[in-house]
N, C-alpha and C positions, 0 to 999 in steps of 0.2 A: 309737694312742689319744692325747688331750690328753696332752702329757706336760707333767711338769711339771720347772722347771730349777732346779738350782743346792742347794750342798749342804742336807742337812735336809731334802728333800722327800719326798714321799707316795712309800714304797717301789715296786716295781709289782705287788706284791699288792693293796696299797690301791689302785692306782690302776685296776688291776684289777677290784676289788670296786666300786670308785669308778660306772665304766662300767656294770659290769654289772646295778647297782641302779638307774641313769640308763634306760639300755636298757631295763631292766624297766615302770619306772615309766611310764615314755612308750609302752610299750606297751599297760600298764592305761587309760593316756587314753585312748587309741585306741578301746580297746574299750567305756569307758565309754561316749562317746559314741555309738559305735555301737549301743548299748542304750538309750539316753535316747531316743532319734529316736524310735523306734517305740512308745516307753509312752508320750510327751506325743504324740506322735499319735493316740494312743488316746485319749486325753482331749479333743482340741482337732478332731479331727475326726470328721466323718459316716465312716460306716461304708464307701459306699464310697469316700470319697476316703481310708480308713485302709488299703483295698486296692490306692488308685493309687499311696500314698505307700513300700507294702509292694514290689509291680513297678517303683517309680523306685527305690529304693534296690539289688535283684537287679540291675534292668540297670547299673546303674553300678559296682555289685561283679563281676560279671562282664567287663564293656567295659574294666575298668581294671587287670585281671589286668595283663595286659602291663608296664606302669608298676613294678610287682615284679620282674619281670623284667629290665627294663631297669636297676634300684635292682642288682640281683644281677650282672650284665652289666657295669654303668659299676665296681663295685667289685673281682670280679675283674683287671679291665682294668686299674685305677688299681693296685693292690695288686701287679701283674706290673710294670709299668710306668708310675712316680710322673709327674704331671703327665697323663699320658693324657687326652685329651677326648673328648667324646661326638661329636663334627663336628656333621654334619645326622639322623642316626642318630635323637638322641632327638628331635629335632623332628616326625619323618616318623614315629615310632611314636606321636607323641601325636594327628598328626596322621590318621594312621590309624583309631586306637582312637575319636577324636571323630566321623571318617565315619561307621566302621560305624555309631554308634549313630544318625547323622540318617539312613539308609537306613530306619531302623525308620516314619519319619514318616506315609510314604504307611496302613500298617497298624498304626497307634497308637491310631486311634478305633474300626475295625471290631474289631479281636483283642484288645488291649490294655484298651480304655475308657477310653482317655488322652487328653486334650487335648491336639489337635497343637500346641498354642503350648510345650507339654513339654518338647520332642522336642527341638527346636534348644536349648535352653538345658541340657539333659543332655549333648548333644553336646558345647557349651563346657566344661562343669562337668568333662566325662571328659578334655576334653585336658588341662587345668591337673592336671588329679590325676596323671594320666601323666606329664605331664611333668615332674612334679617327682621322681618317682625317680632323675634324671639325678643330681642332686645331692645328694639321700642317698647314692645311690652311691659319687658323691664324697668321700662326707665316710667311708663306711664302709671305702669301698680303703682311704685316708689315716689310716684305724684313729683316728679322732676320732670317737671315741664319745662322748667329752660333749655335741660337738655336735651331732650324729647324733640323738641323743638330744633335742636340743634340735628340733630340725628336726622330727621326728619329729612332733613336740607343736603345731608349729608347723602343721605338712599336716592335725594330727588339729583344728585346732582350725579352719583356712578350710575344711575339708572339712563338719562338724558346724553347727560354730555359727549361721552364716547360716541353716540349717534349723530350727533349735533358737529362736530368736531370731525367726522367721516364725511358727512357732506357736507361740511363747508370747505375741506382738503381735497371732496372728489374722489371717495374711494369707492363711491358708487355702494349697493347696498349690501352686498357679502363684506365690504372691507368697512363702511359701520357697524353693520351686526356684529365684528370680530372687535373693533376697539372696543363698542360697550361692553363686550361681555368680560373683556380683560378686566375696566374700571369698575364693573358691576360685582366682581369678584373679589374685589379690594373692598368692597364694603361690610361688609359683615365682621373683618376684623377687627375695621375701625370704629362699628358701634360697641364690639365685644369691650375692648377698650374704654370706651364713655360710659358704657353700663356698668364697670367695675366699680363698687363701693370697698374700698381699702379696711382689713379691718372685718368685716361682716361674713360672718360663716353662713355657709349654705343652710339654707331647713330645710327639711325634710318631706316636706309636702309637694312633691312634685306632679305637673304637668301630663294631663292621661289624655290617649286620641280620642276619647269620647268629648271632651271639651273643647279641643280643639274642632271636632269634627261641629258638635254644637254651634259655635263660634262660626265657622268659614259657609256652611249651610245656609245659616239667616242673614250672613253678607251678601253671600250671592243671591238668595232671593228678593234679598233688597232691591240688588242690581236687578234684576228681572224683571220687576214688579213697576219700576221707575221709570224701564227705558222698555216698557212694551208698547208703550201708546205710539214712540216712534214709529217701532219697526212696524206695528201692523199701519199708520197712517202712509209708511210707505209701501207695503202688500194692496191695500186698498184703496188709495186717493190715486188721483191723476198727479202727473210728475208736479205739473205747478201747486198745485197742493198739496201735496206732501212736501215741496219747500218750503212752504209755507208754516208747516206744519211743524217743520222741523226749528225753525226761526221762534216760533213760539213756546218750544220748548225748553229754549236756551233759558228762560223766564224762571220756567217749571225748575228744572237744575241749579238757577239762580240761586230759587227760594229755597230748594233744598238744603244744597253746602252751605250759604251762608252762616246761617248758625251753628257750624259743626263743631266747632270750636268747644259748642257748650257742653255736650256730650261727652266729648274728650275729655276735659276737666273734672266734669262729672263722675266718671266711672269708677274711677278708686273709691271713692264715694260709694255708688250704687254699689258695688259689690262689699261693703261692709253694710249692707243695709242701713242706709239714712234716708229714711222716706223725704227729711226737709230736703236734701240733696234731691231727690225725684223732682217734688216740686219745682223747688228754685230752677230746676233745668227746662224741664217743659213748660214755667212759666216765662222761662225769656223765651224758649225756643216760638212759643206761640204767640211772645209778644213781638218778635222779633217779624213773623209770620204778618203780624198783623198791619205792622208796619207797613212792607213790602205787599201786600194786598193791595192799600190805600194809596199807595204811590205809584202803582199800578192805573187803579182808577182814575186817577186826577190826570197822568200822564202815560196812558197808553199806549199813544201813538208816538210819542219819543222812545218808550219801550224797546216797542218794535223795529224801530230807525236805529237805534241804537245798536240792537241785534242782530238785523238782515239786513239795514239800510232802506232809499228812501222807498224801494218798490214796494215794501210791506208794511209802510207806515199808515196806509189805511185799516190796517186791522187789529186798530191799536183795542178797541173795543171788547176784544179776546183777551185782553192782556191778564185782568180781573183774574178770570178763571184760570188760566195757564200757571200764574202766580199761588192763586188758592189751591191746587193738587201740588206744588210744590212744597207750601207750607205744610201740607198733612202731611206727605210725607217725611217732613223733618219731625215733625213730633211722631213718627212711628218709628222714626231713627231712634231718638229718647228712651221708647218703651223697649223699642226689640235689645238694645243696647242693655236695658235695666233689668230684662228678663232673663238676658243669658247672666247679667252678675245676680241673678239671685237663683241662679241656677234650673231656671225652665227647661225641659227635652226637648219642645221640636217649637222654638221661637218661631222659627221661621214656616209652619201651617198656615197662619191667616195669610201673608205673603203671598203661598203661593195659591191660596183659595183665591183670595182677590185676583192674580194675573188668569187665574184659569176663567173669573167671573168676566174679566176685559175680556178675554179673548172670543166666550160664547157672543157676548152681548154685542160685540163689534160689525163678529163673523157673517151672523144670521139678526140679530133683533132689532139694530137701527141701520139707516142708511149710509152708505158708505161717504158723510162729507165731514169737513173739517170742525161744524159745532158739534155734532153727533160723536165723531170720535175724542173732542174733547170735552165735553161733558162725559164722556164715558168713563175717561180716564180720571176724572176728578171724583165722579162715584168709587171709582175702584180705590182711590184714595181713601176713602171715605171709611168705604169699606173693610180696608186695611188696618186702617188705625181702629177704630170700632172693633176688630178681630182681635187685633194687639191688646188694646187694653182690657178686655174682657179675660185675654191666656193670663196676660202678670197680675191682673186679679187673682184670681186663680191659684197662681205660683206662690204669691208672696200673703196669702190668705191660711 
């Protein structure tokens, strides 16, 4: 972390708390913005450019997974071996991740109803987001969390703003996708910049696609695994319920990121192997879980009101469980996190055993309503985690 020097300073609990309020905060930017996009979209645009704006935004959240990965990947790396660099490694993943999404070009106007002129400038937009994981990375091995933090704030705001700032000027949706991708493009300098430790020679130990590919694998099946109970509650419920459905899972997501924070901190950690460091992390992550369970229970029906508003405040009853597949999930976040720093092959197996498990058990073995698919979704939880900690058994054995 920042440390800070010389007698009288901020103990390392403070500095601690210091970080992890930083990390916090910078992760609420993140998400605010991510929320702002698509309500002033709503407002500033026709209805279906609020559906092109809705498919550029998926494919860039998805195309950019990887960049996560590599963020995960560059800071185990640095946190085993200080000074460590990314080589060509993260270059060729950004450079990847920006292909795939211009392959999309030829099928953008016939599938999509996207304006090819889109296409290439998403392309751009995903490599700079990619590639600036390298040195969040960097700053996360190096356990500089203030600056991390700082960074962080810095990706959420070239990544957002340009879009934000297109429609709130009216440039409609080609003429924001072209501001972000300009400010999107300024960023990667300016973490290069932050990441610089003056003084400090490169080591030698550099960054291989196997790790990164390790790393961006078990993010995405993360993603997978978390957000499948939506998608199939929306394939199989009736519209009102699967809104339904959908309101309760804001719960689930809740309970997930909130503790992410601790993970984050943790990693430089896990990946020099400190079992206390495991502990300590999954026992707040599940203390934290626990909490949010019980506040759950006691007050469901505000939950829900809180989430959907008042038409769903009767289902506050749900809240419980929606809340509990959240929490397991965050402690599989823990494990898969601690598996790839201690160097596990395919973290990401139990992952995707469990979403294959939701999907039979949805498809064919229970009936298609709203407890049935969320109890499903809480076994598969269940399930996941139990997968998980049985592999970094294993790993770390």
């Amino acid at each position: 972390m920042d440390h800070a020097s010389g007698r009288g300073g901020p103990t390392l609990k403070t500095r601690i708390g210091l970080s992890g309020a930083a990390v916090t905060v910078a992760g609420a930017v993140t998400n605010a913005f991510g929320y702002v996009v698509p309500v002033l979209g709503a407002r500033r645009l026709s209805a279906a450019e609020l559906g092109a704006l809705a498919t550029v935004l998926a494919i860039v959240a998805i195309a950019s997974v990887p960049g996560t990965g590599l963020q995960i990947a560059m800071a185990v790396r640095r946190a085993r071996h200080p000074g460590a660099t990314a080589g060509r490694v993260a270059l060729i993943t950004a450079l990847v991740c920006g292909g795939a999404v211009l392959l999309l070009t030829p099928v953008a106007g016939p599938l999509l109803d996207l304006p090819p002129v889109l296409i290439p400038l998403l392309a751009v937009y995903t490599f700079a987001i990619v590639l600036s994981g390298r040195r969040l990375g960097e700053l996360q091995g190096d356990e500089r969390f203030l600056r991390l933090a700082l960074g962080m704030s810095v990706l959420a705001a070239g990544r957002y703003i340009g879009l934000v700032a297109g429609l709130v000027l009216g440039l409609g949706l080609t003429g924001s996708v072209l501001l972000a991708t300009v400010l999107a493009l300024g960023v990667p300098p300016v973490l290069a910049v932050m990441a610089r430790t003056p003084g400090a020679p490169p080591g030698d130990h550099g960054l291989t696609a196997r790790q990164v590919f390790t790393a961006g694998s078990a993010t995405l099946a993360m993603l997978a695994v978390s957000y499948a109970d939506v998608i199939l509650a929306r394939h199989l419920l009736p519209a009102d319920a699967s809104g339904a459905y959908a309101v309760g899972a804001v719960l689930t997501k809740g309970a997930l990121w909130a503790p992410q924070v601790v993970t984050v901190l943790a990693l430089p950690k896990l990946a020099q192997g400190s079992r206390r460091a495991l502990l300590i992390a999954a026992g707040l992550v599940a203390g934290c879980g626990a909490v949010l369970i019980a506040a759950s229970a006691l007050a469901g029906g505000l939950a829900f009101h809180l989430a959907g508003g008042d038409d769903y405040t009767g289902l506050g009853r749900y809240a419980p469980v929606f809340a509990t597949t959240g929490a397991l999930y965050a402690l599989v976040f823990v494990l898969v996190n601690a598996q790839v720093a201690a160097g596990g092959r395919w973290p990401s197996a139990p992952l995707w055993a469990a979403t294959a498990a939701l999907v039979v058990t949805t498809e064919w073995l229970v009936p298609p309503t709203l407890p049935a698919i969320m109890w499903s979704a809480a076994g598969a939880a269940a399930l996941a985690l139990t997968g998980t900690a049985l592999a970094l058994r294993r790993t770390t054995a």
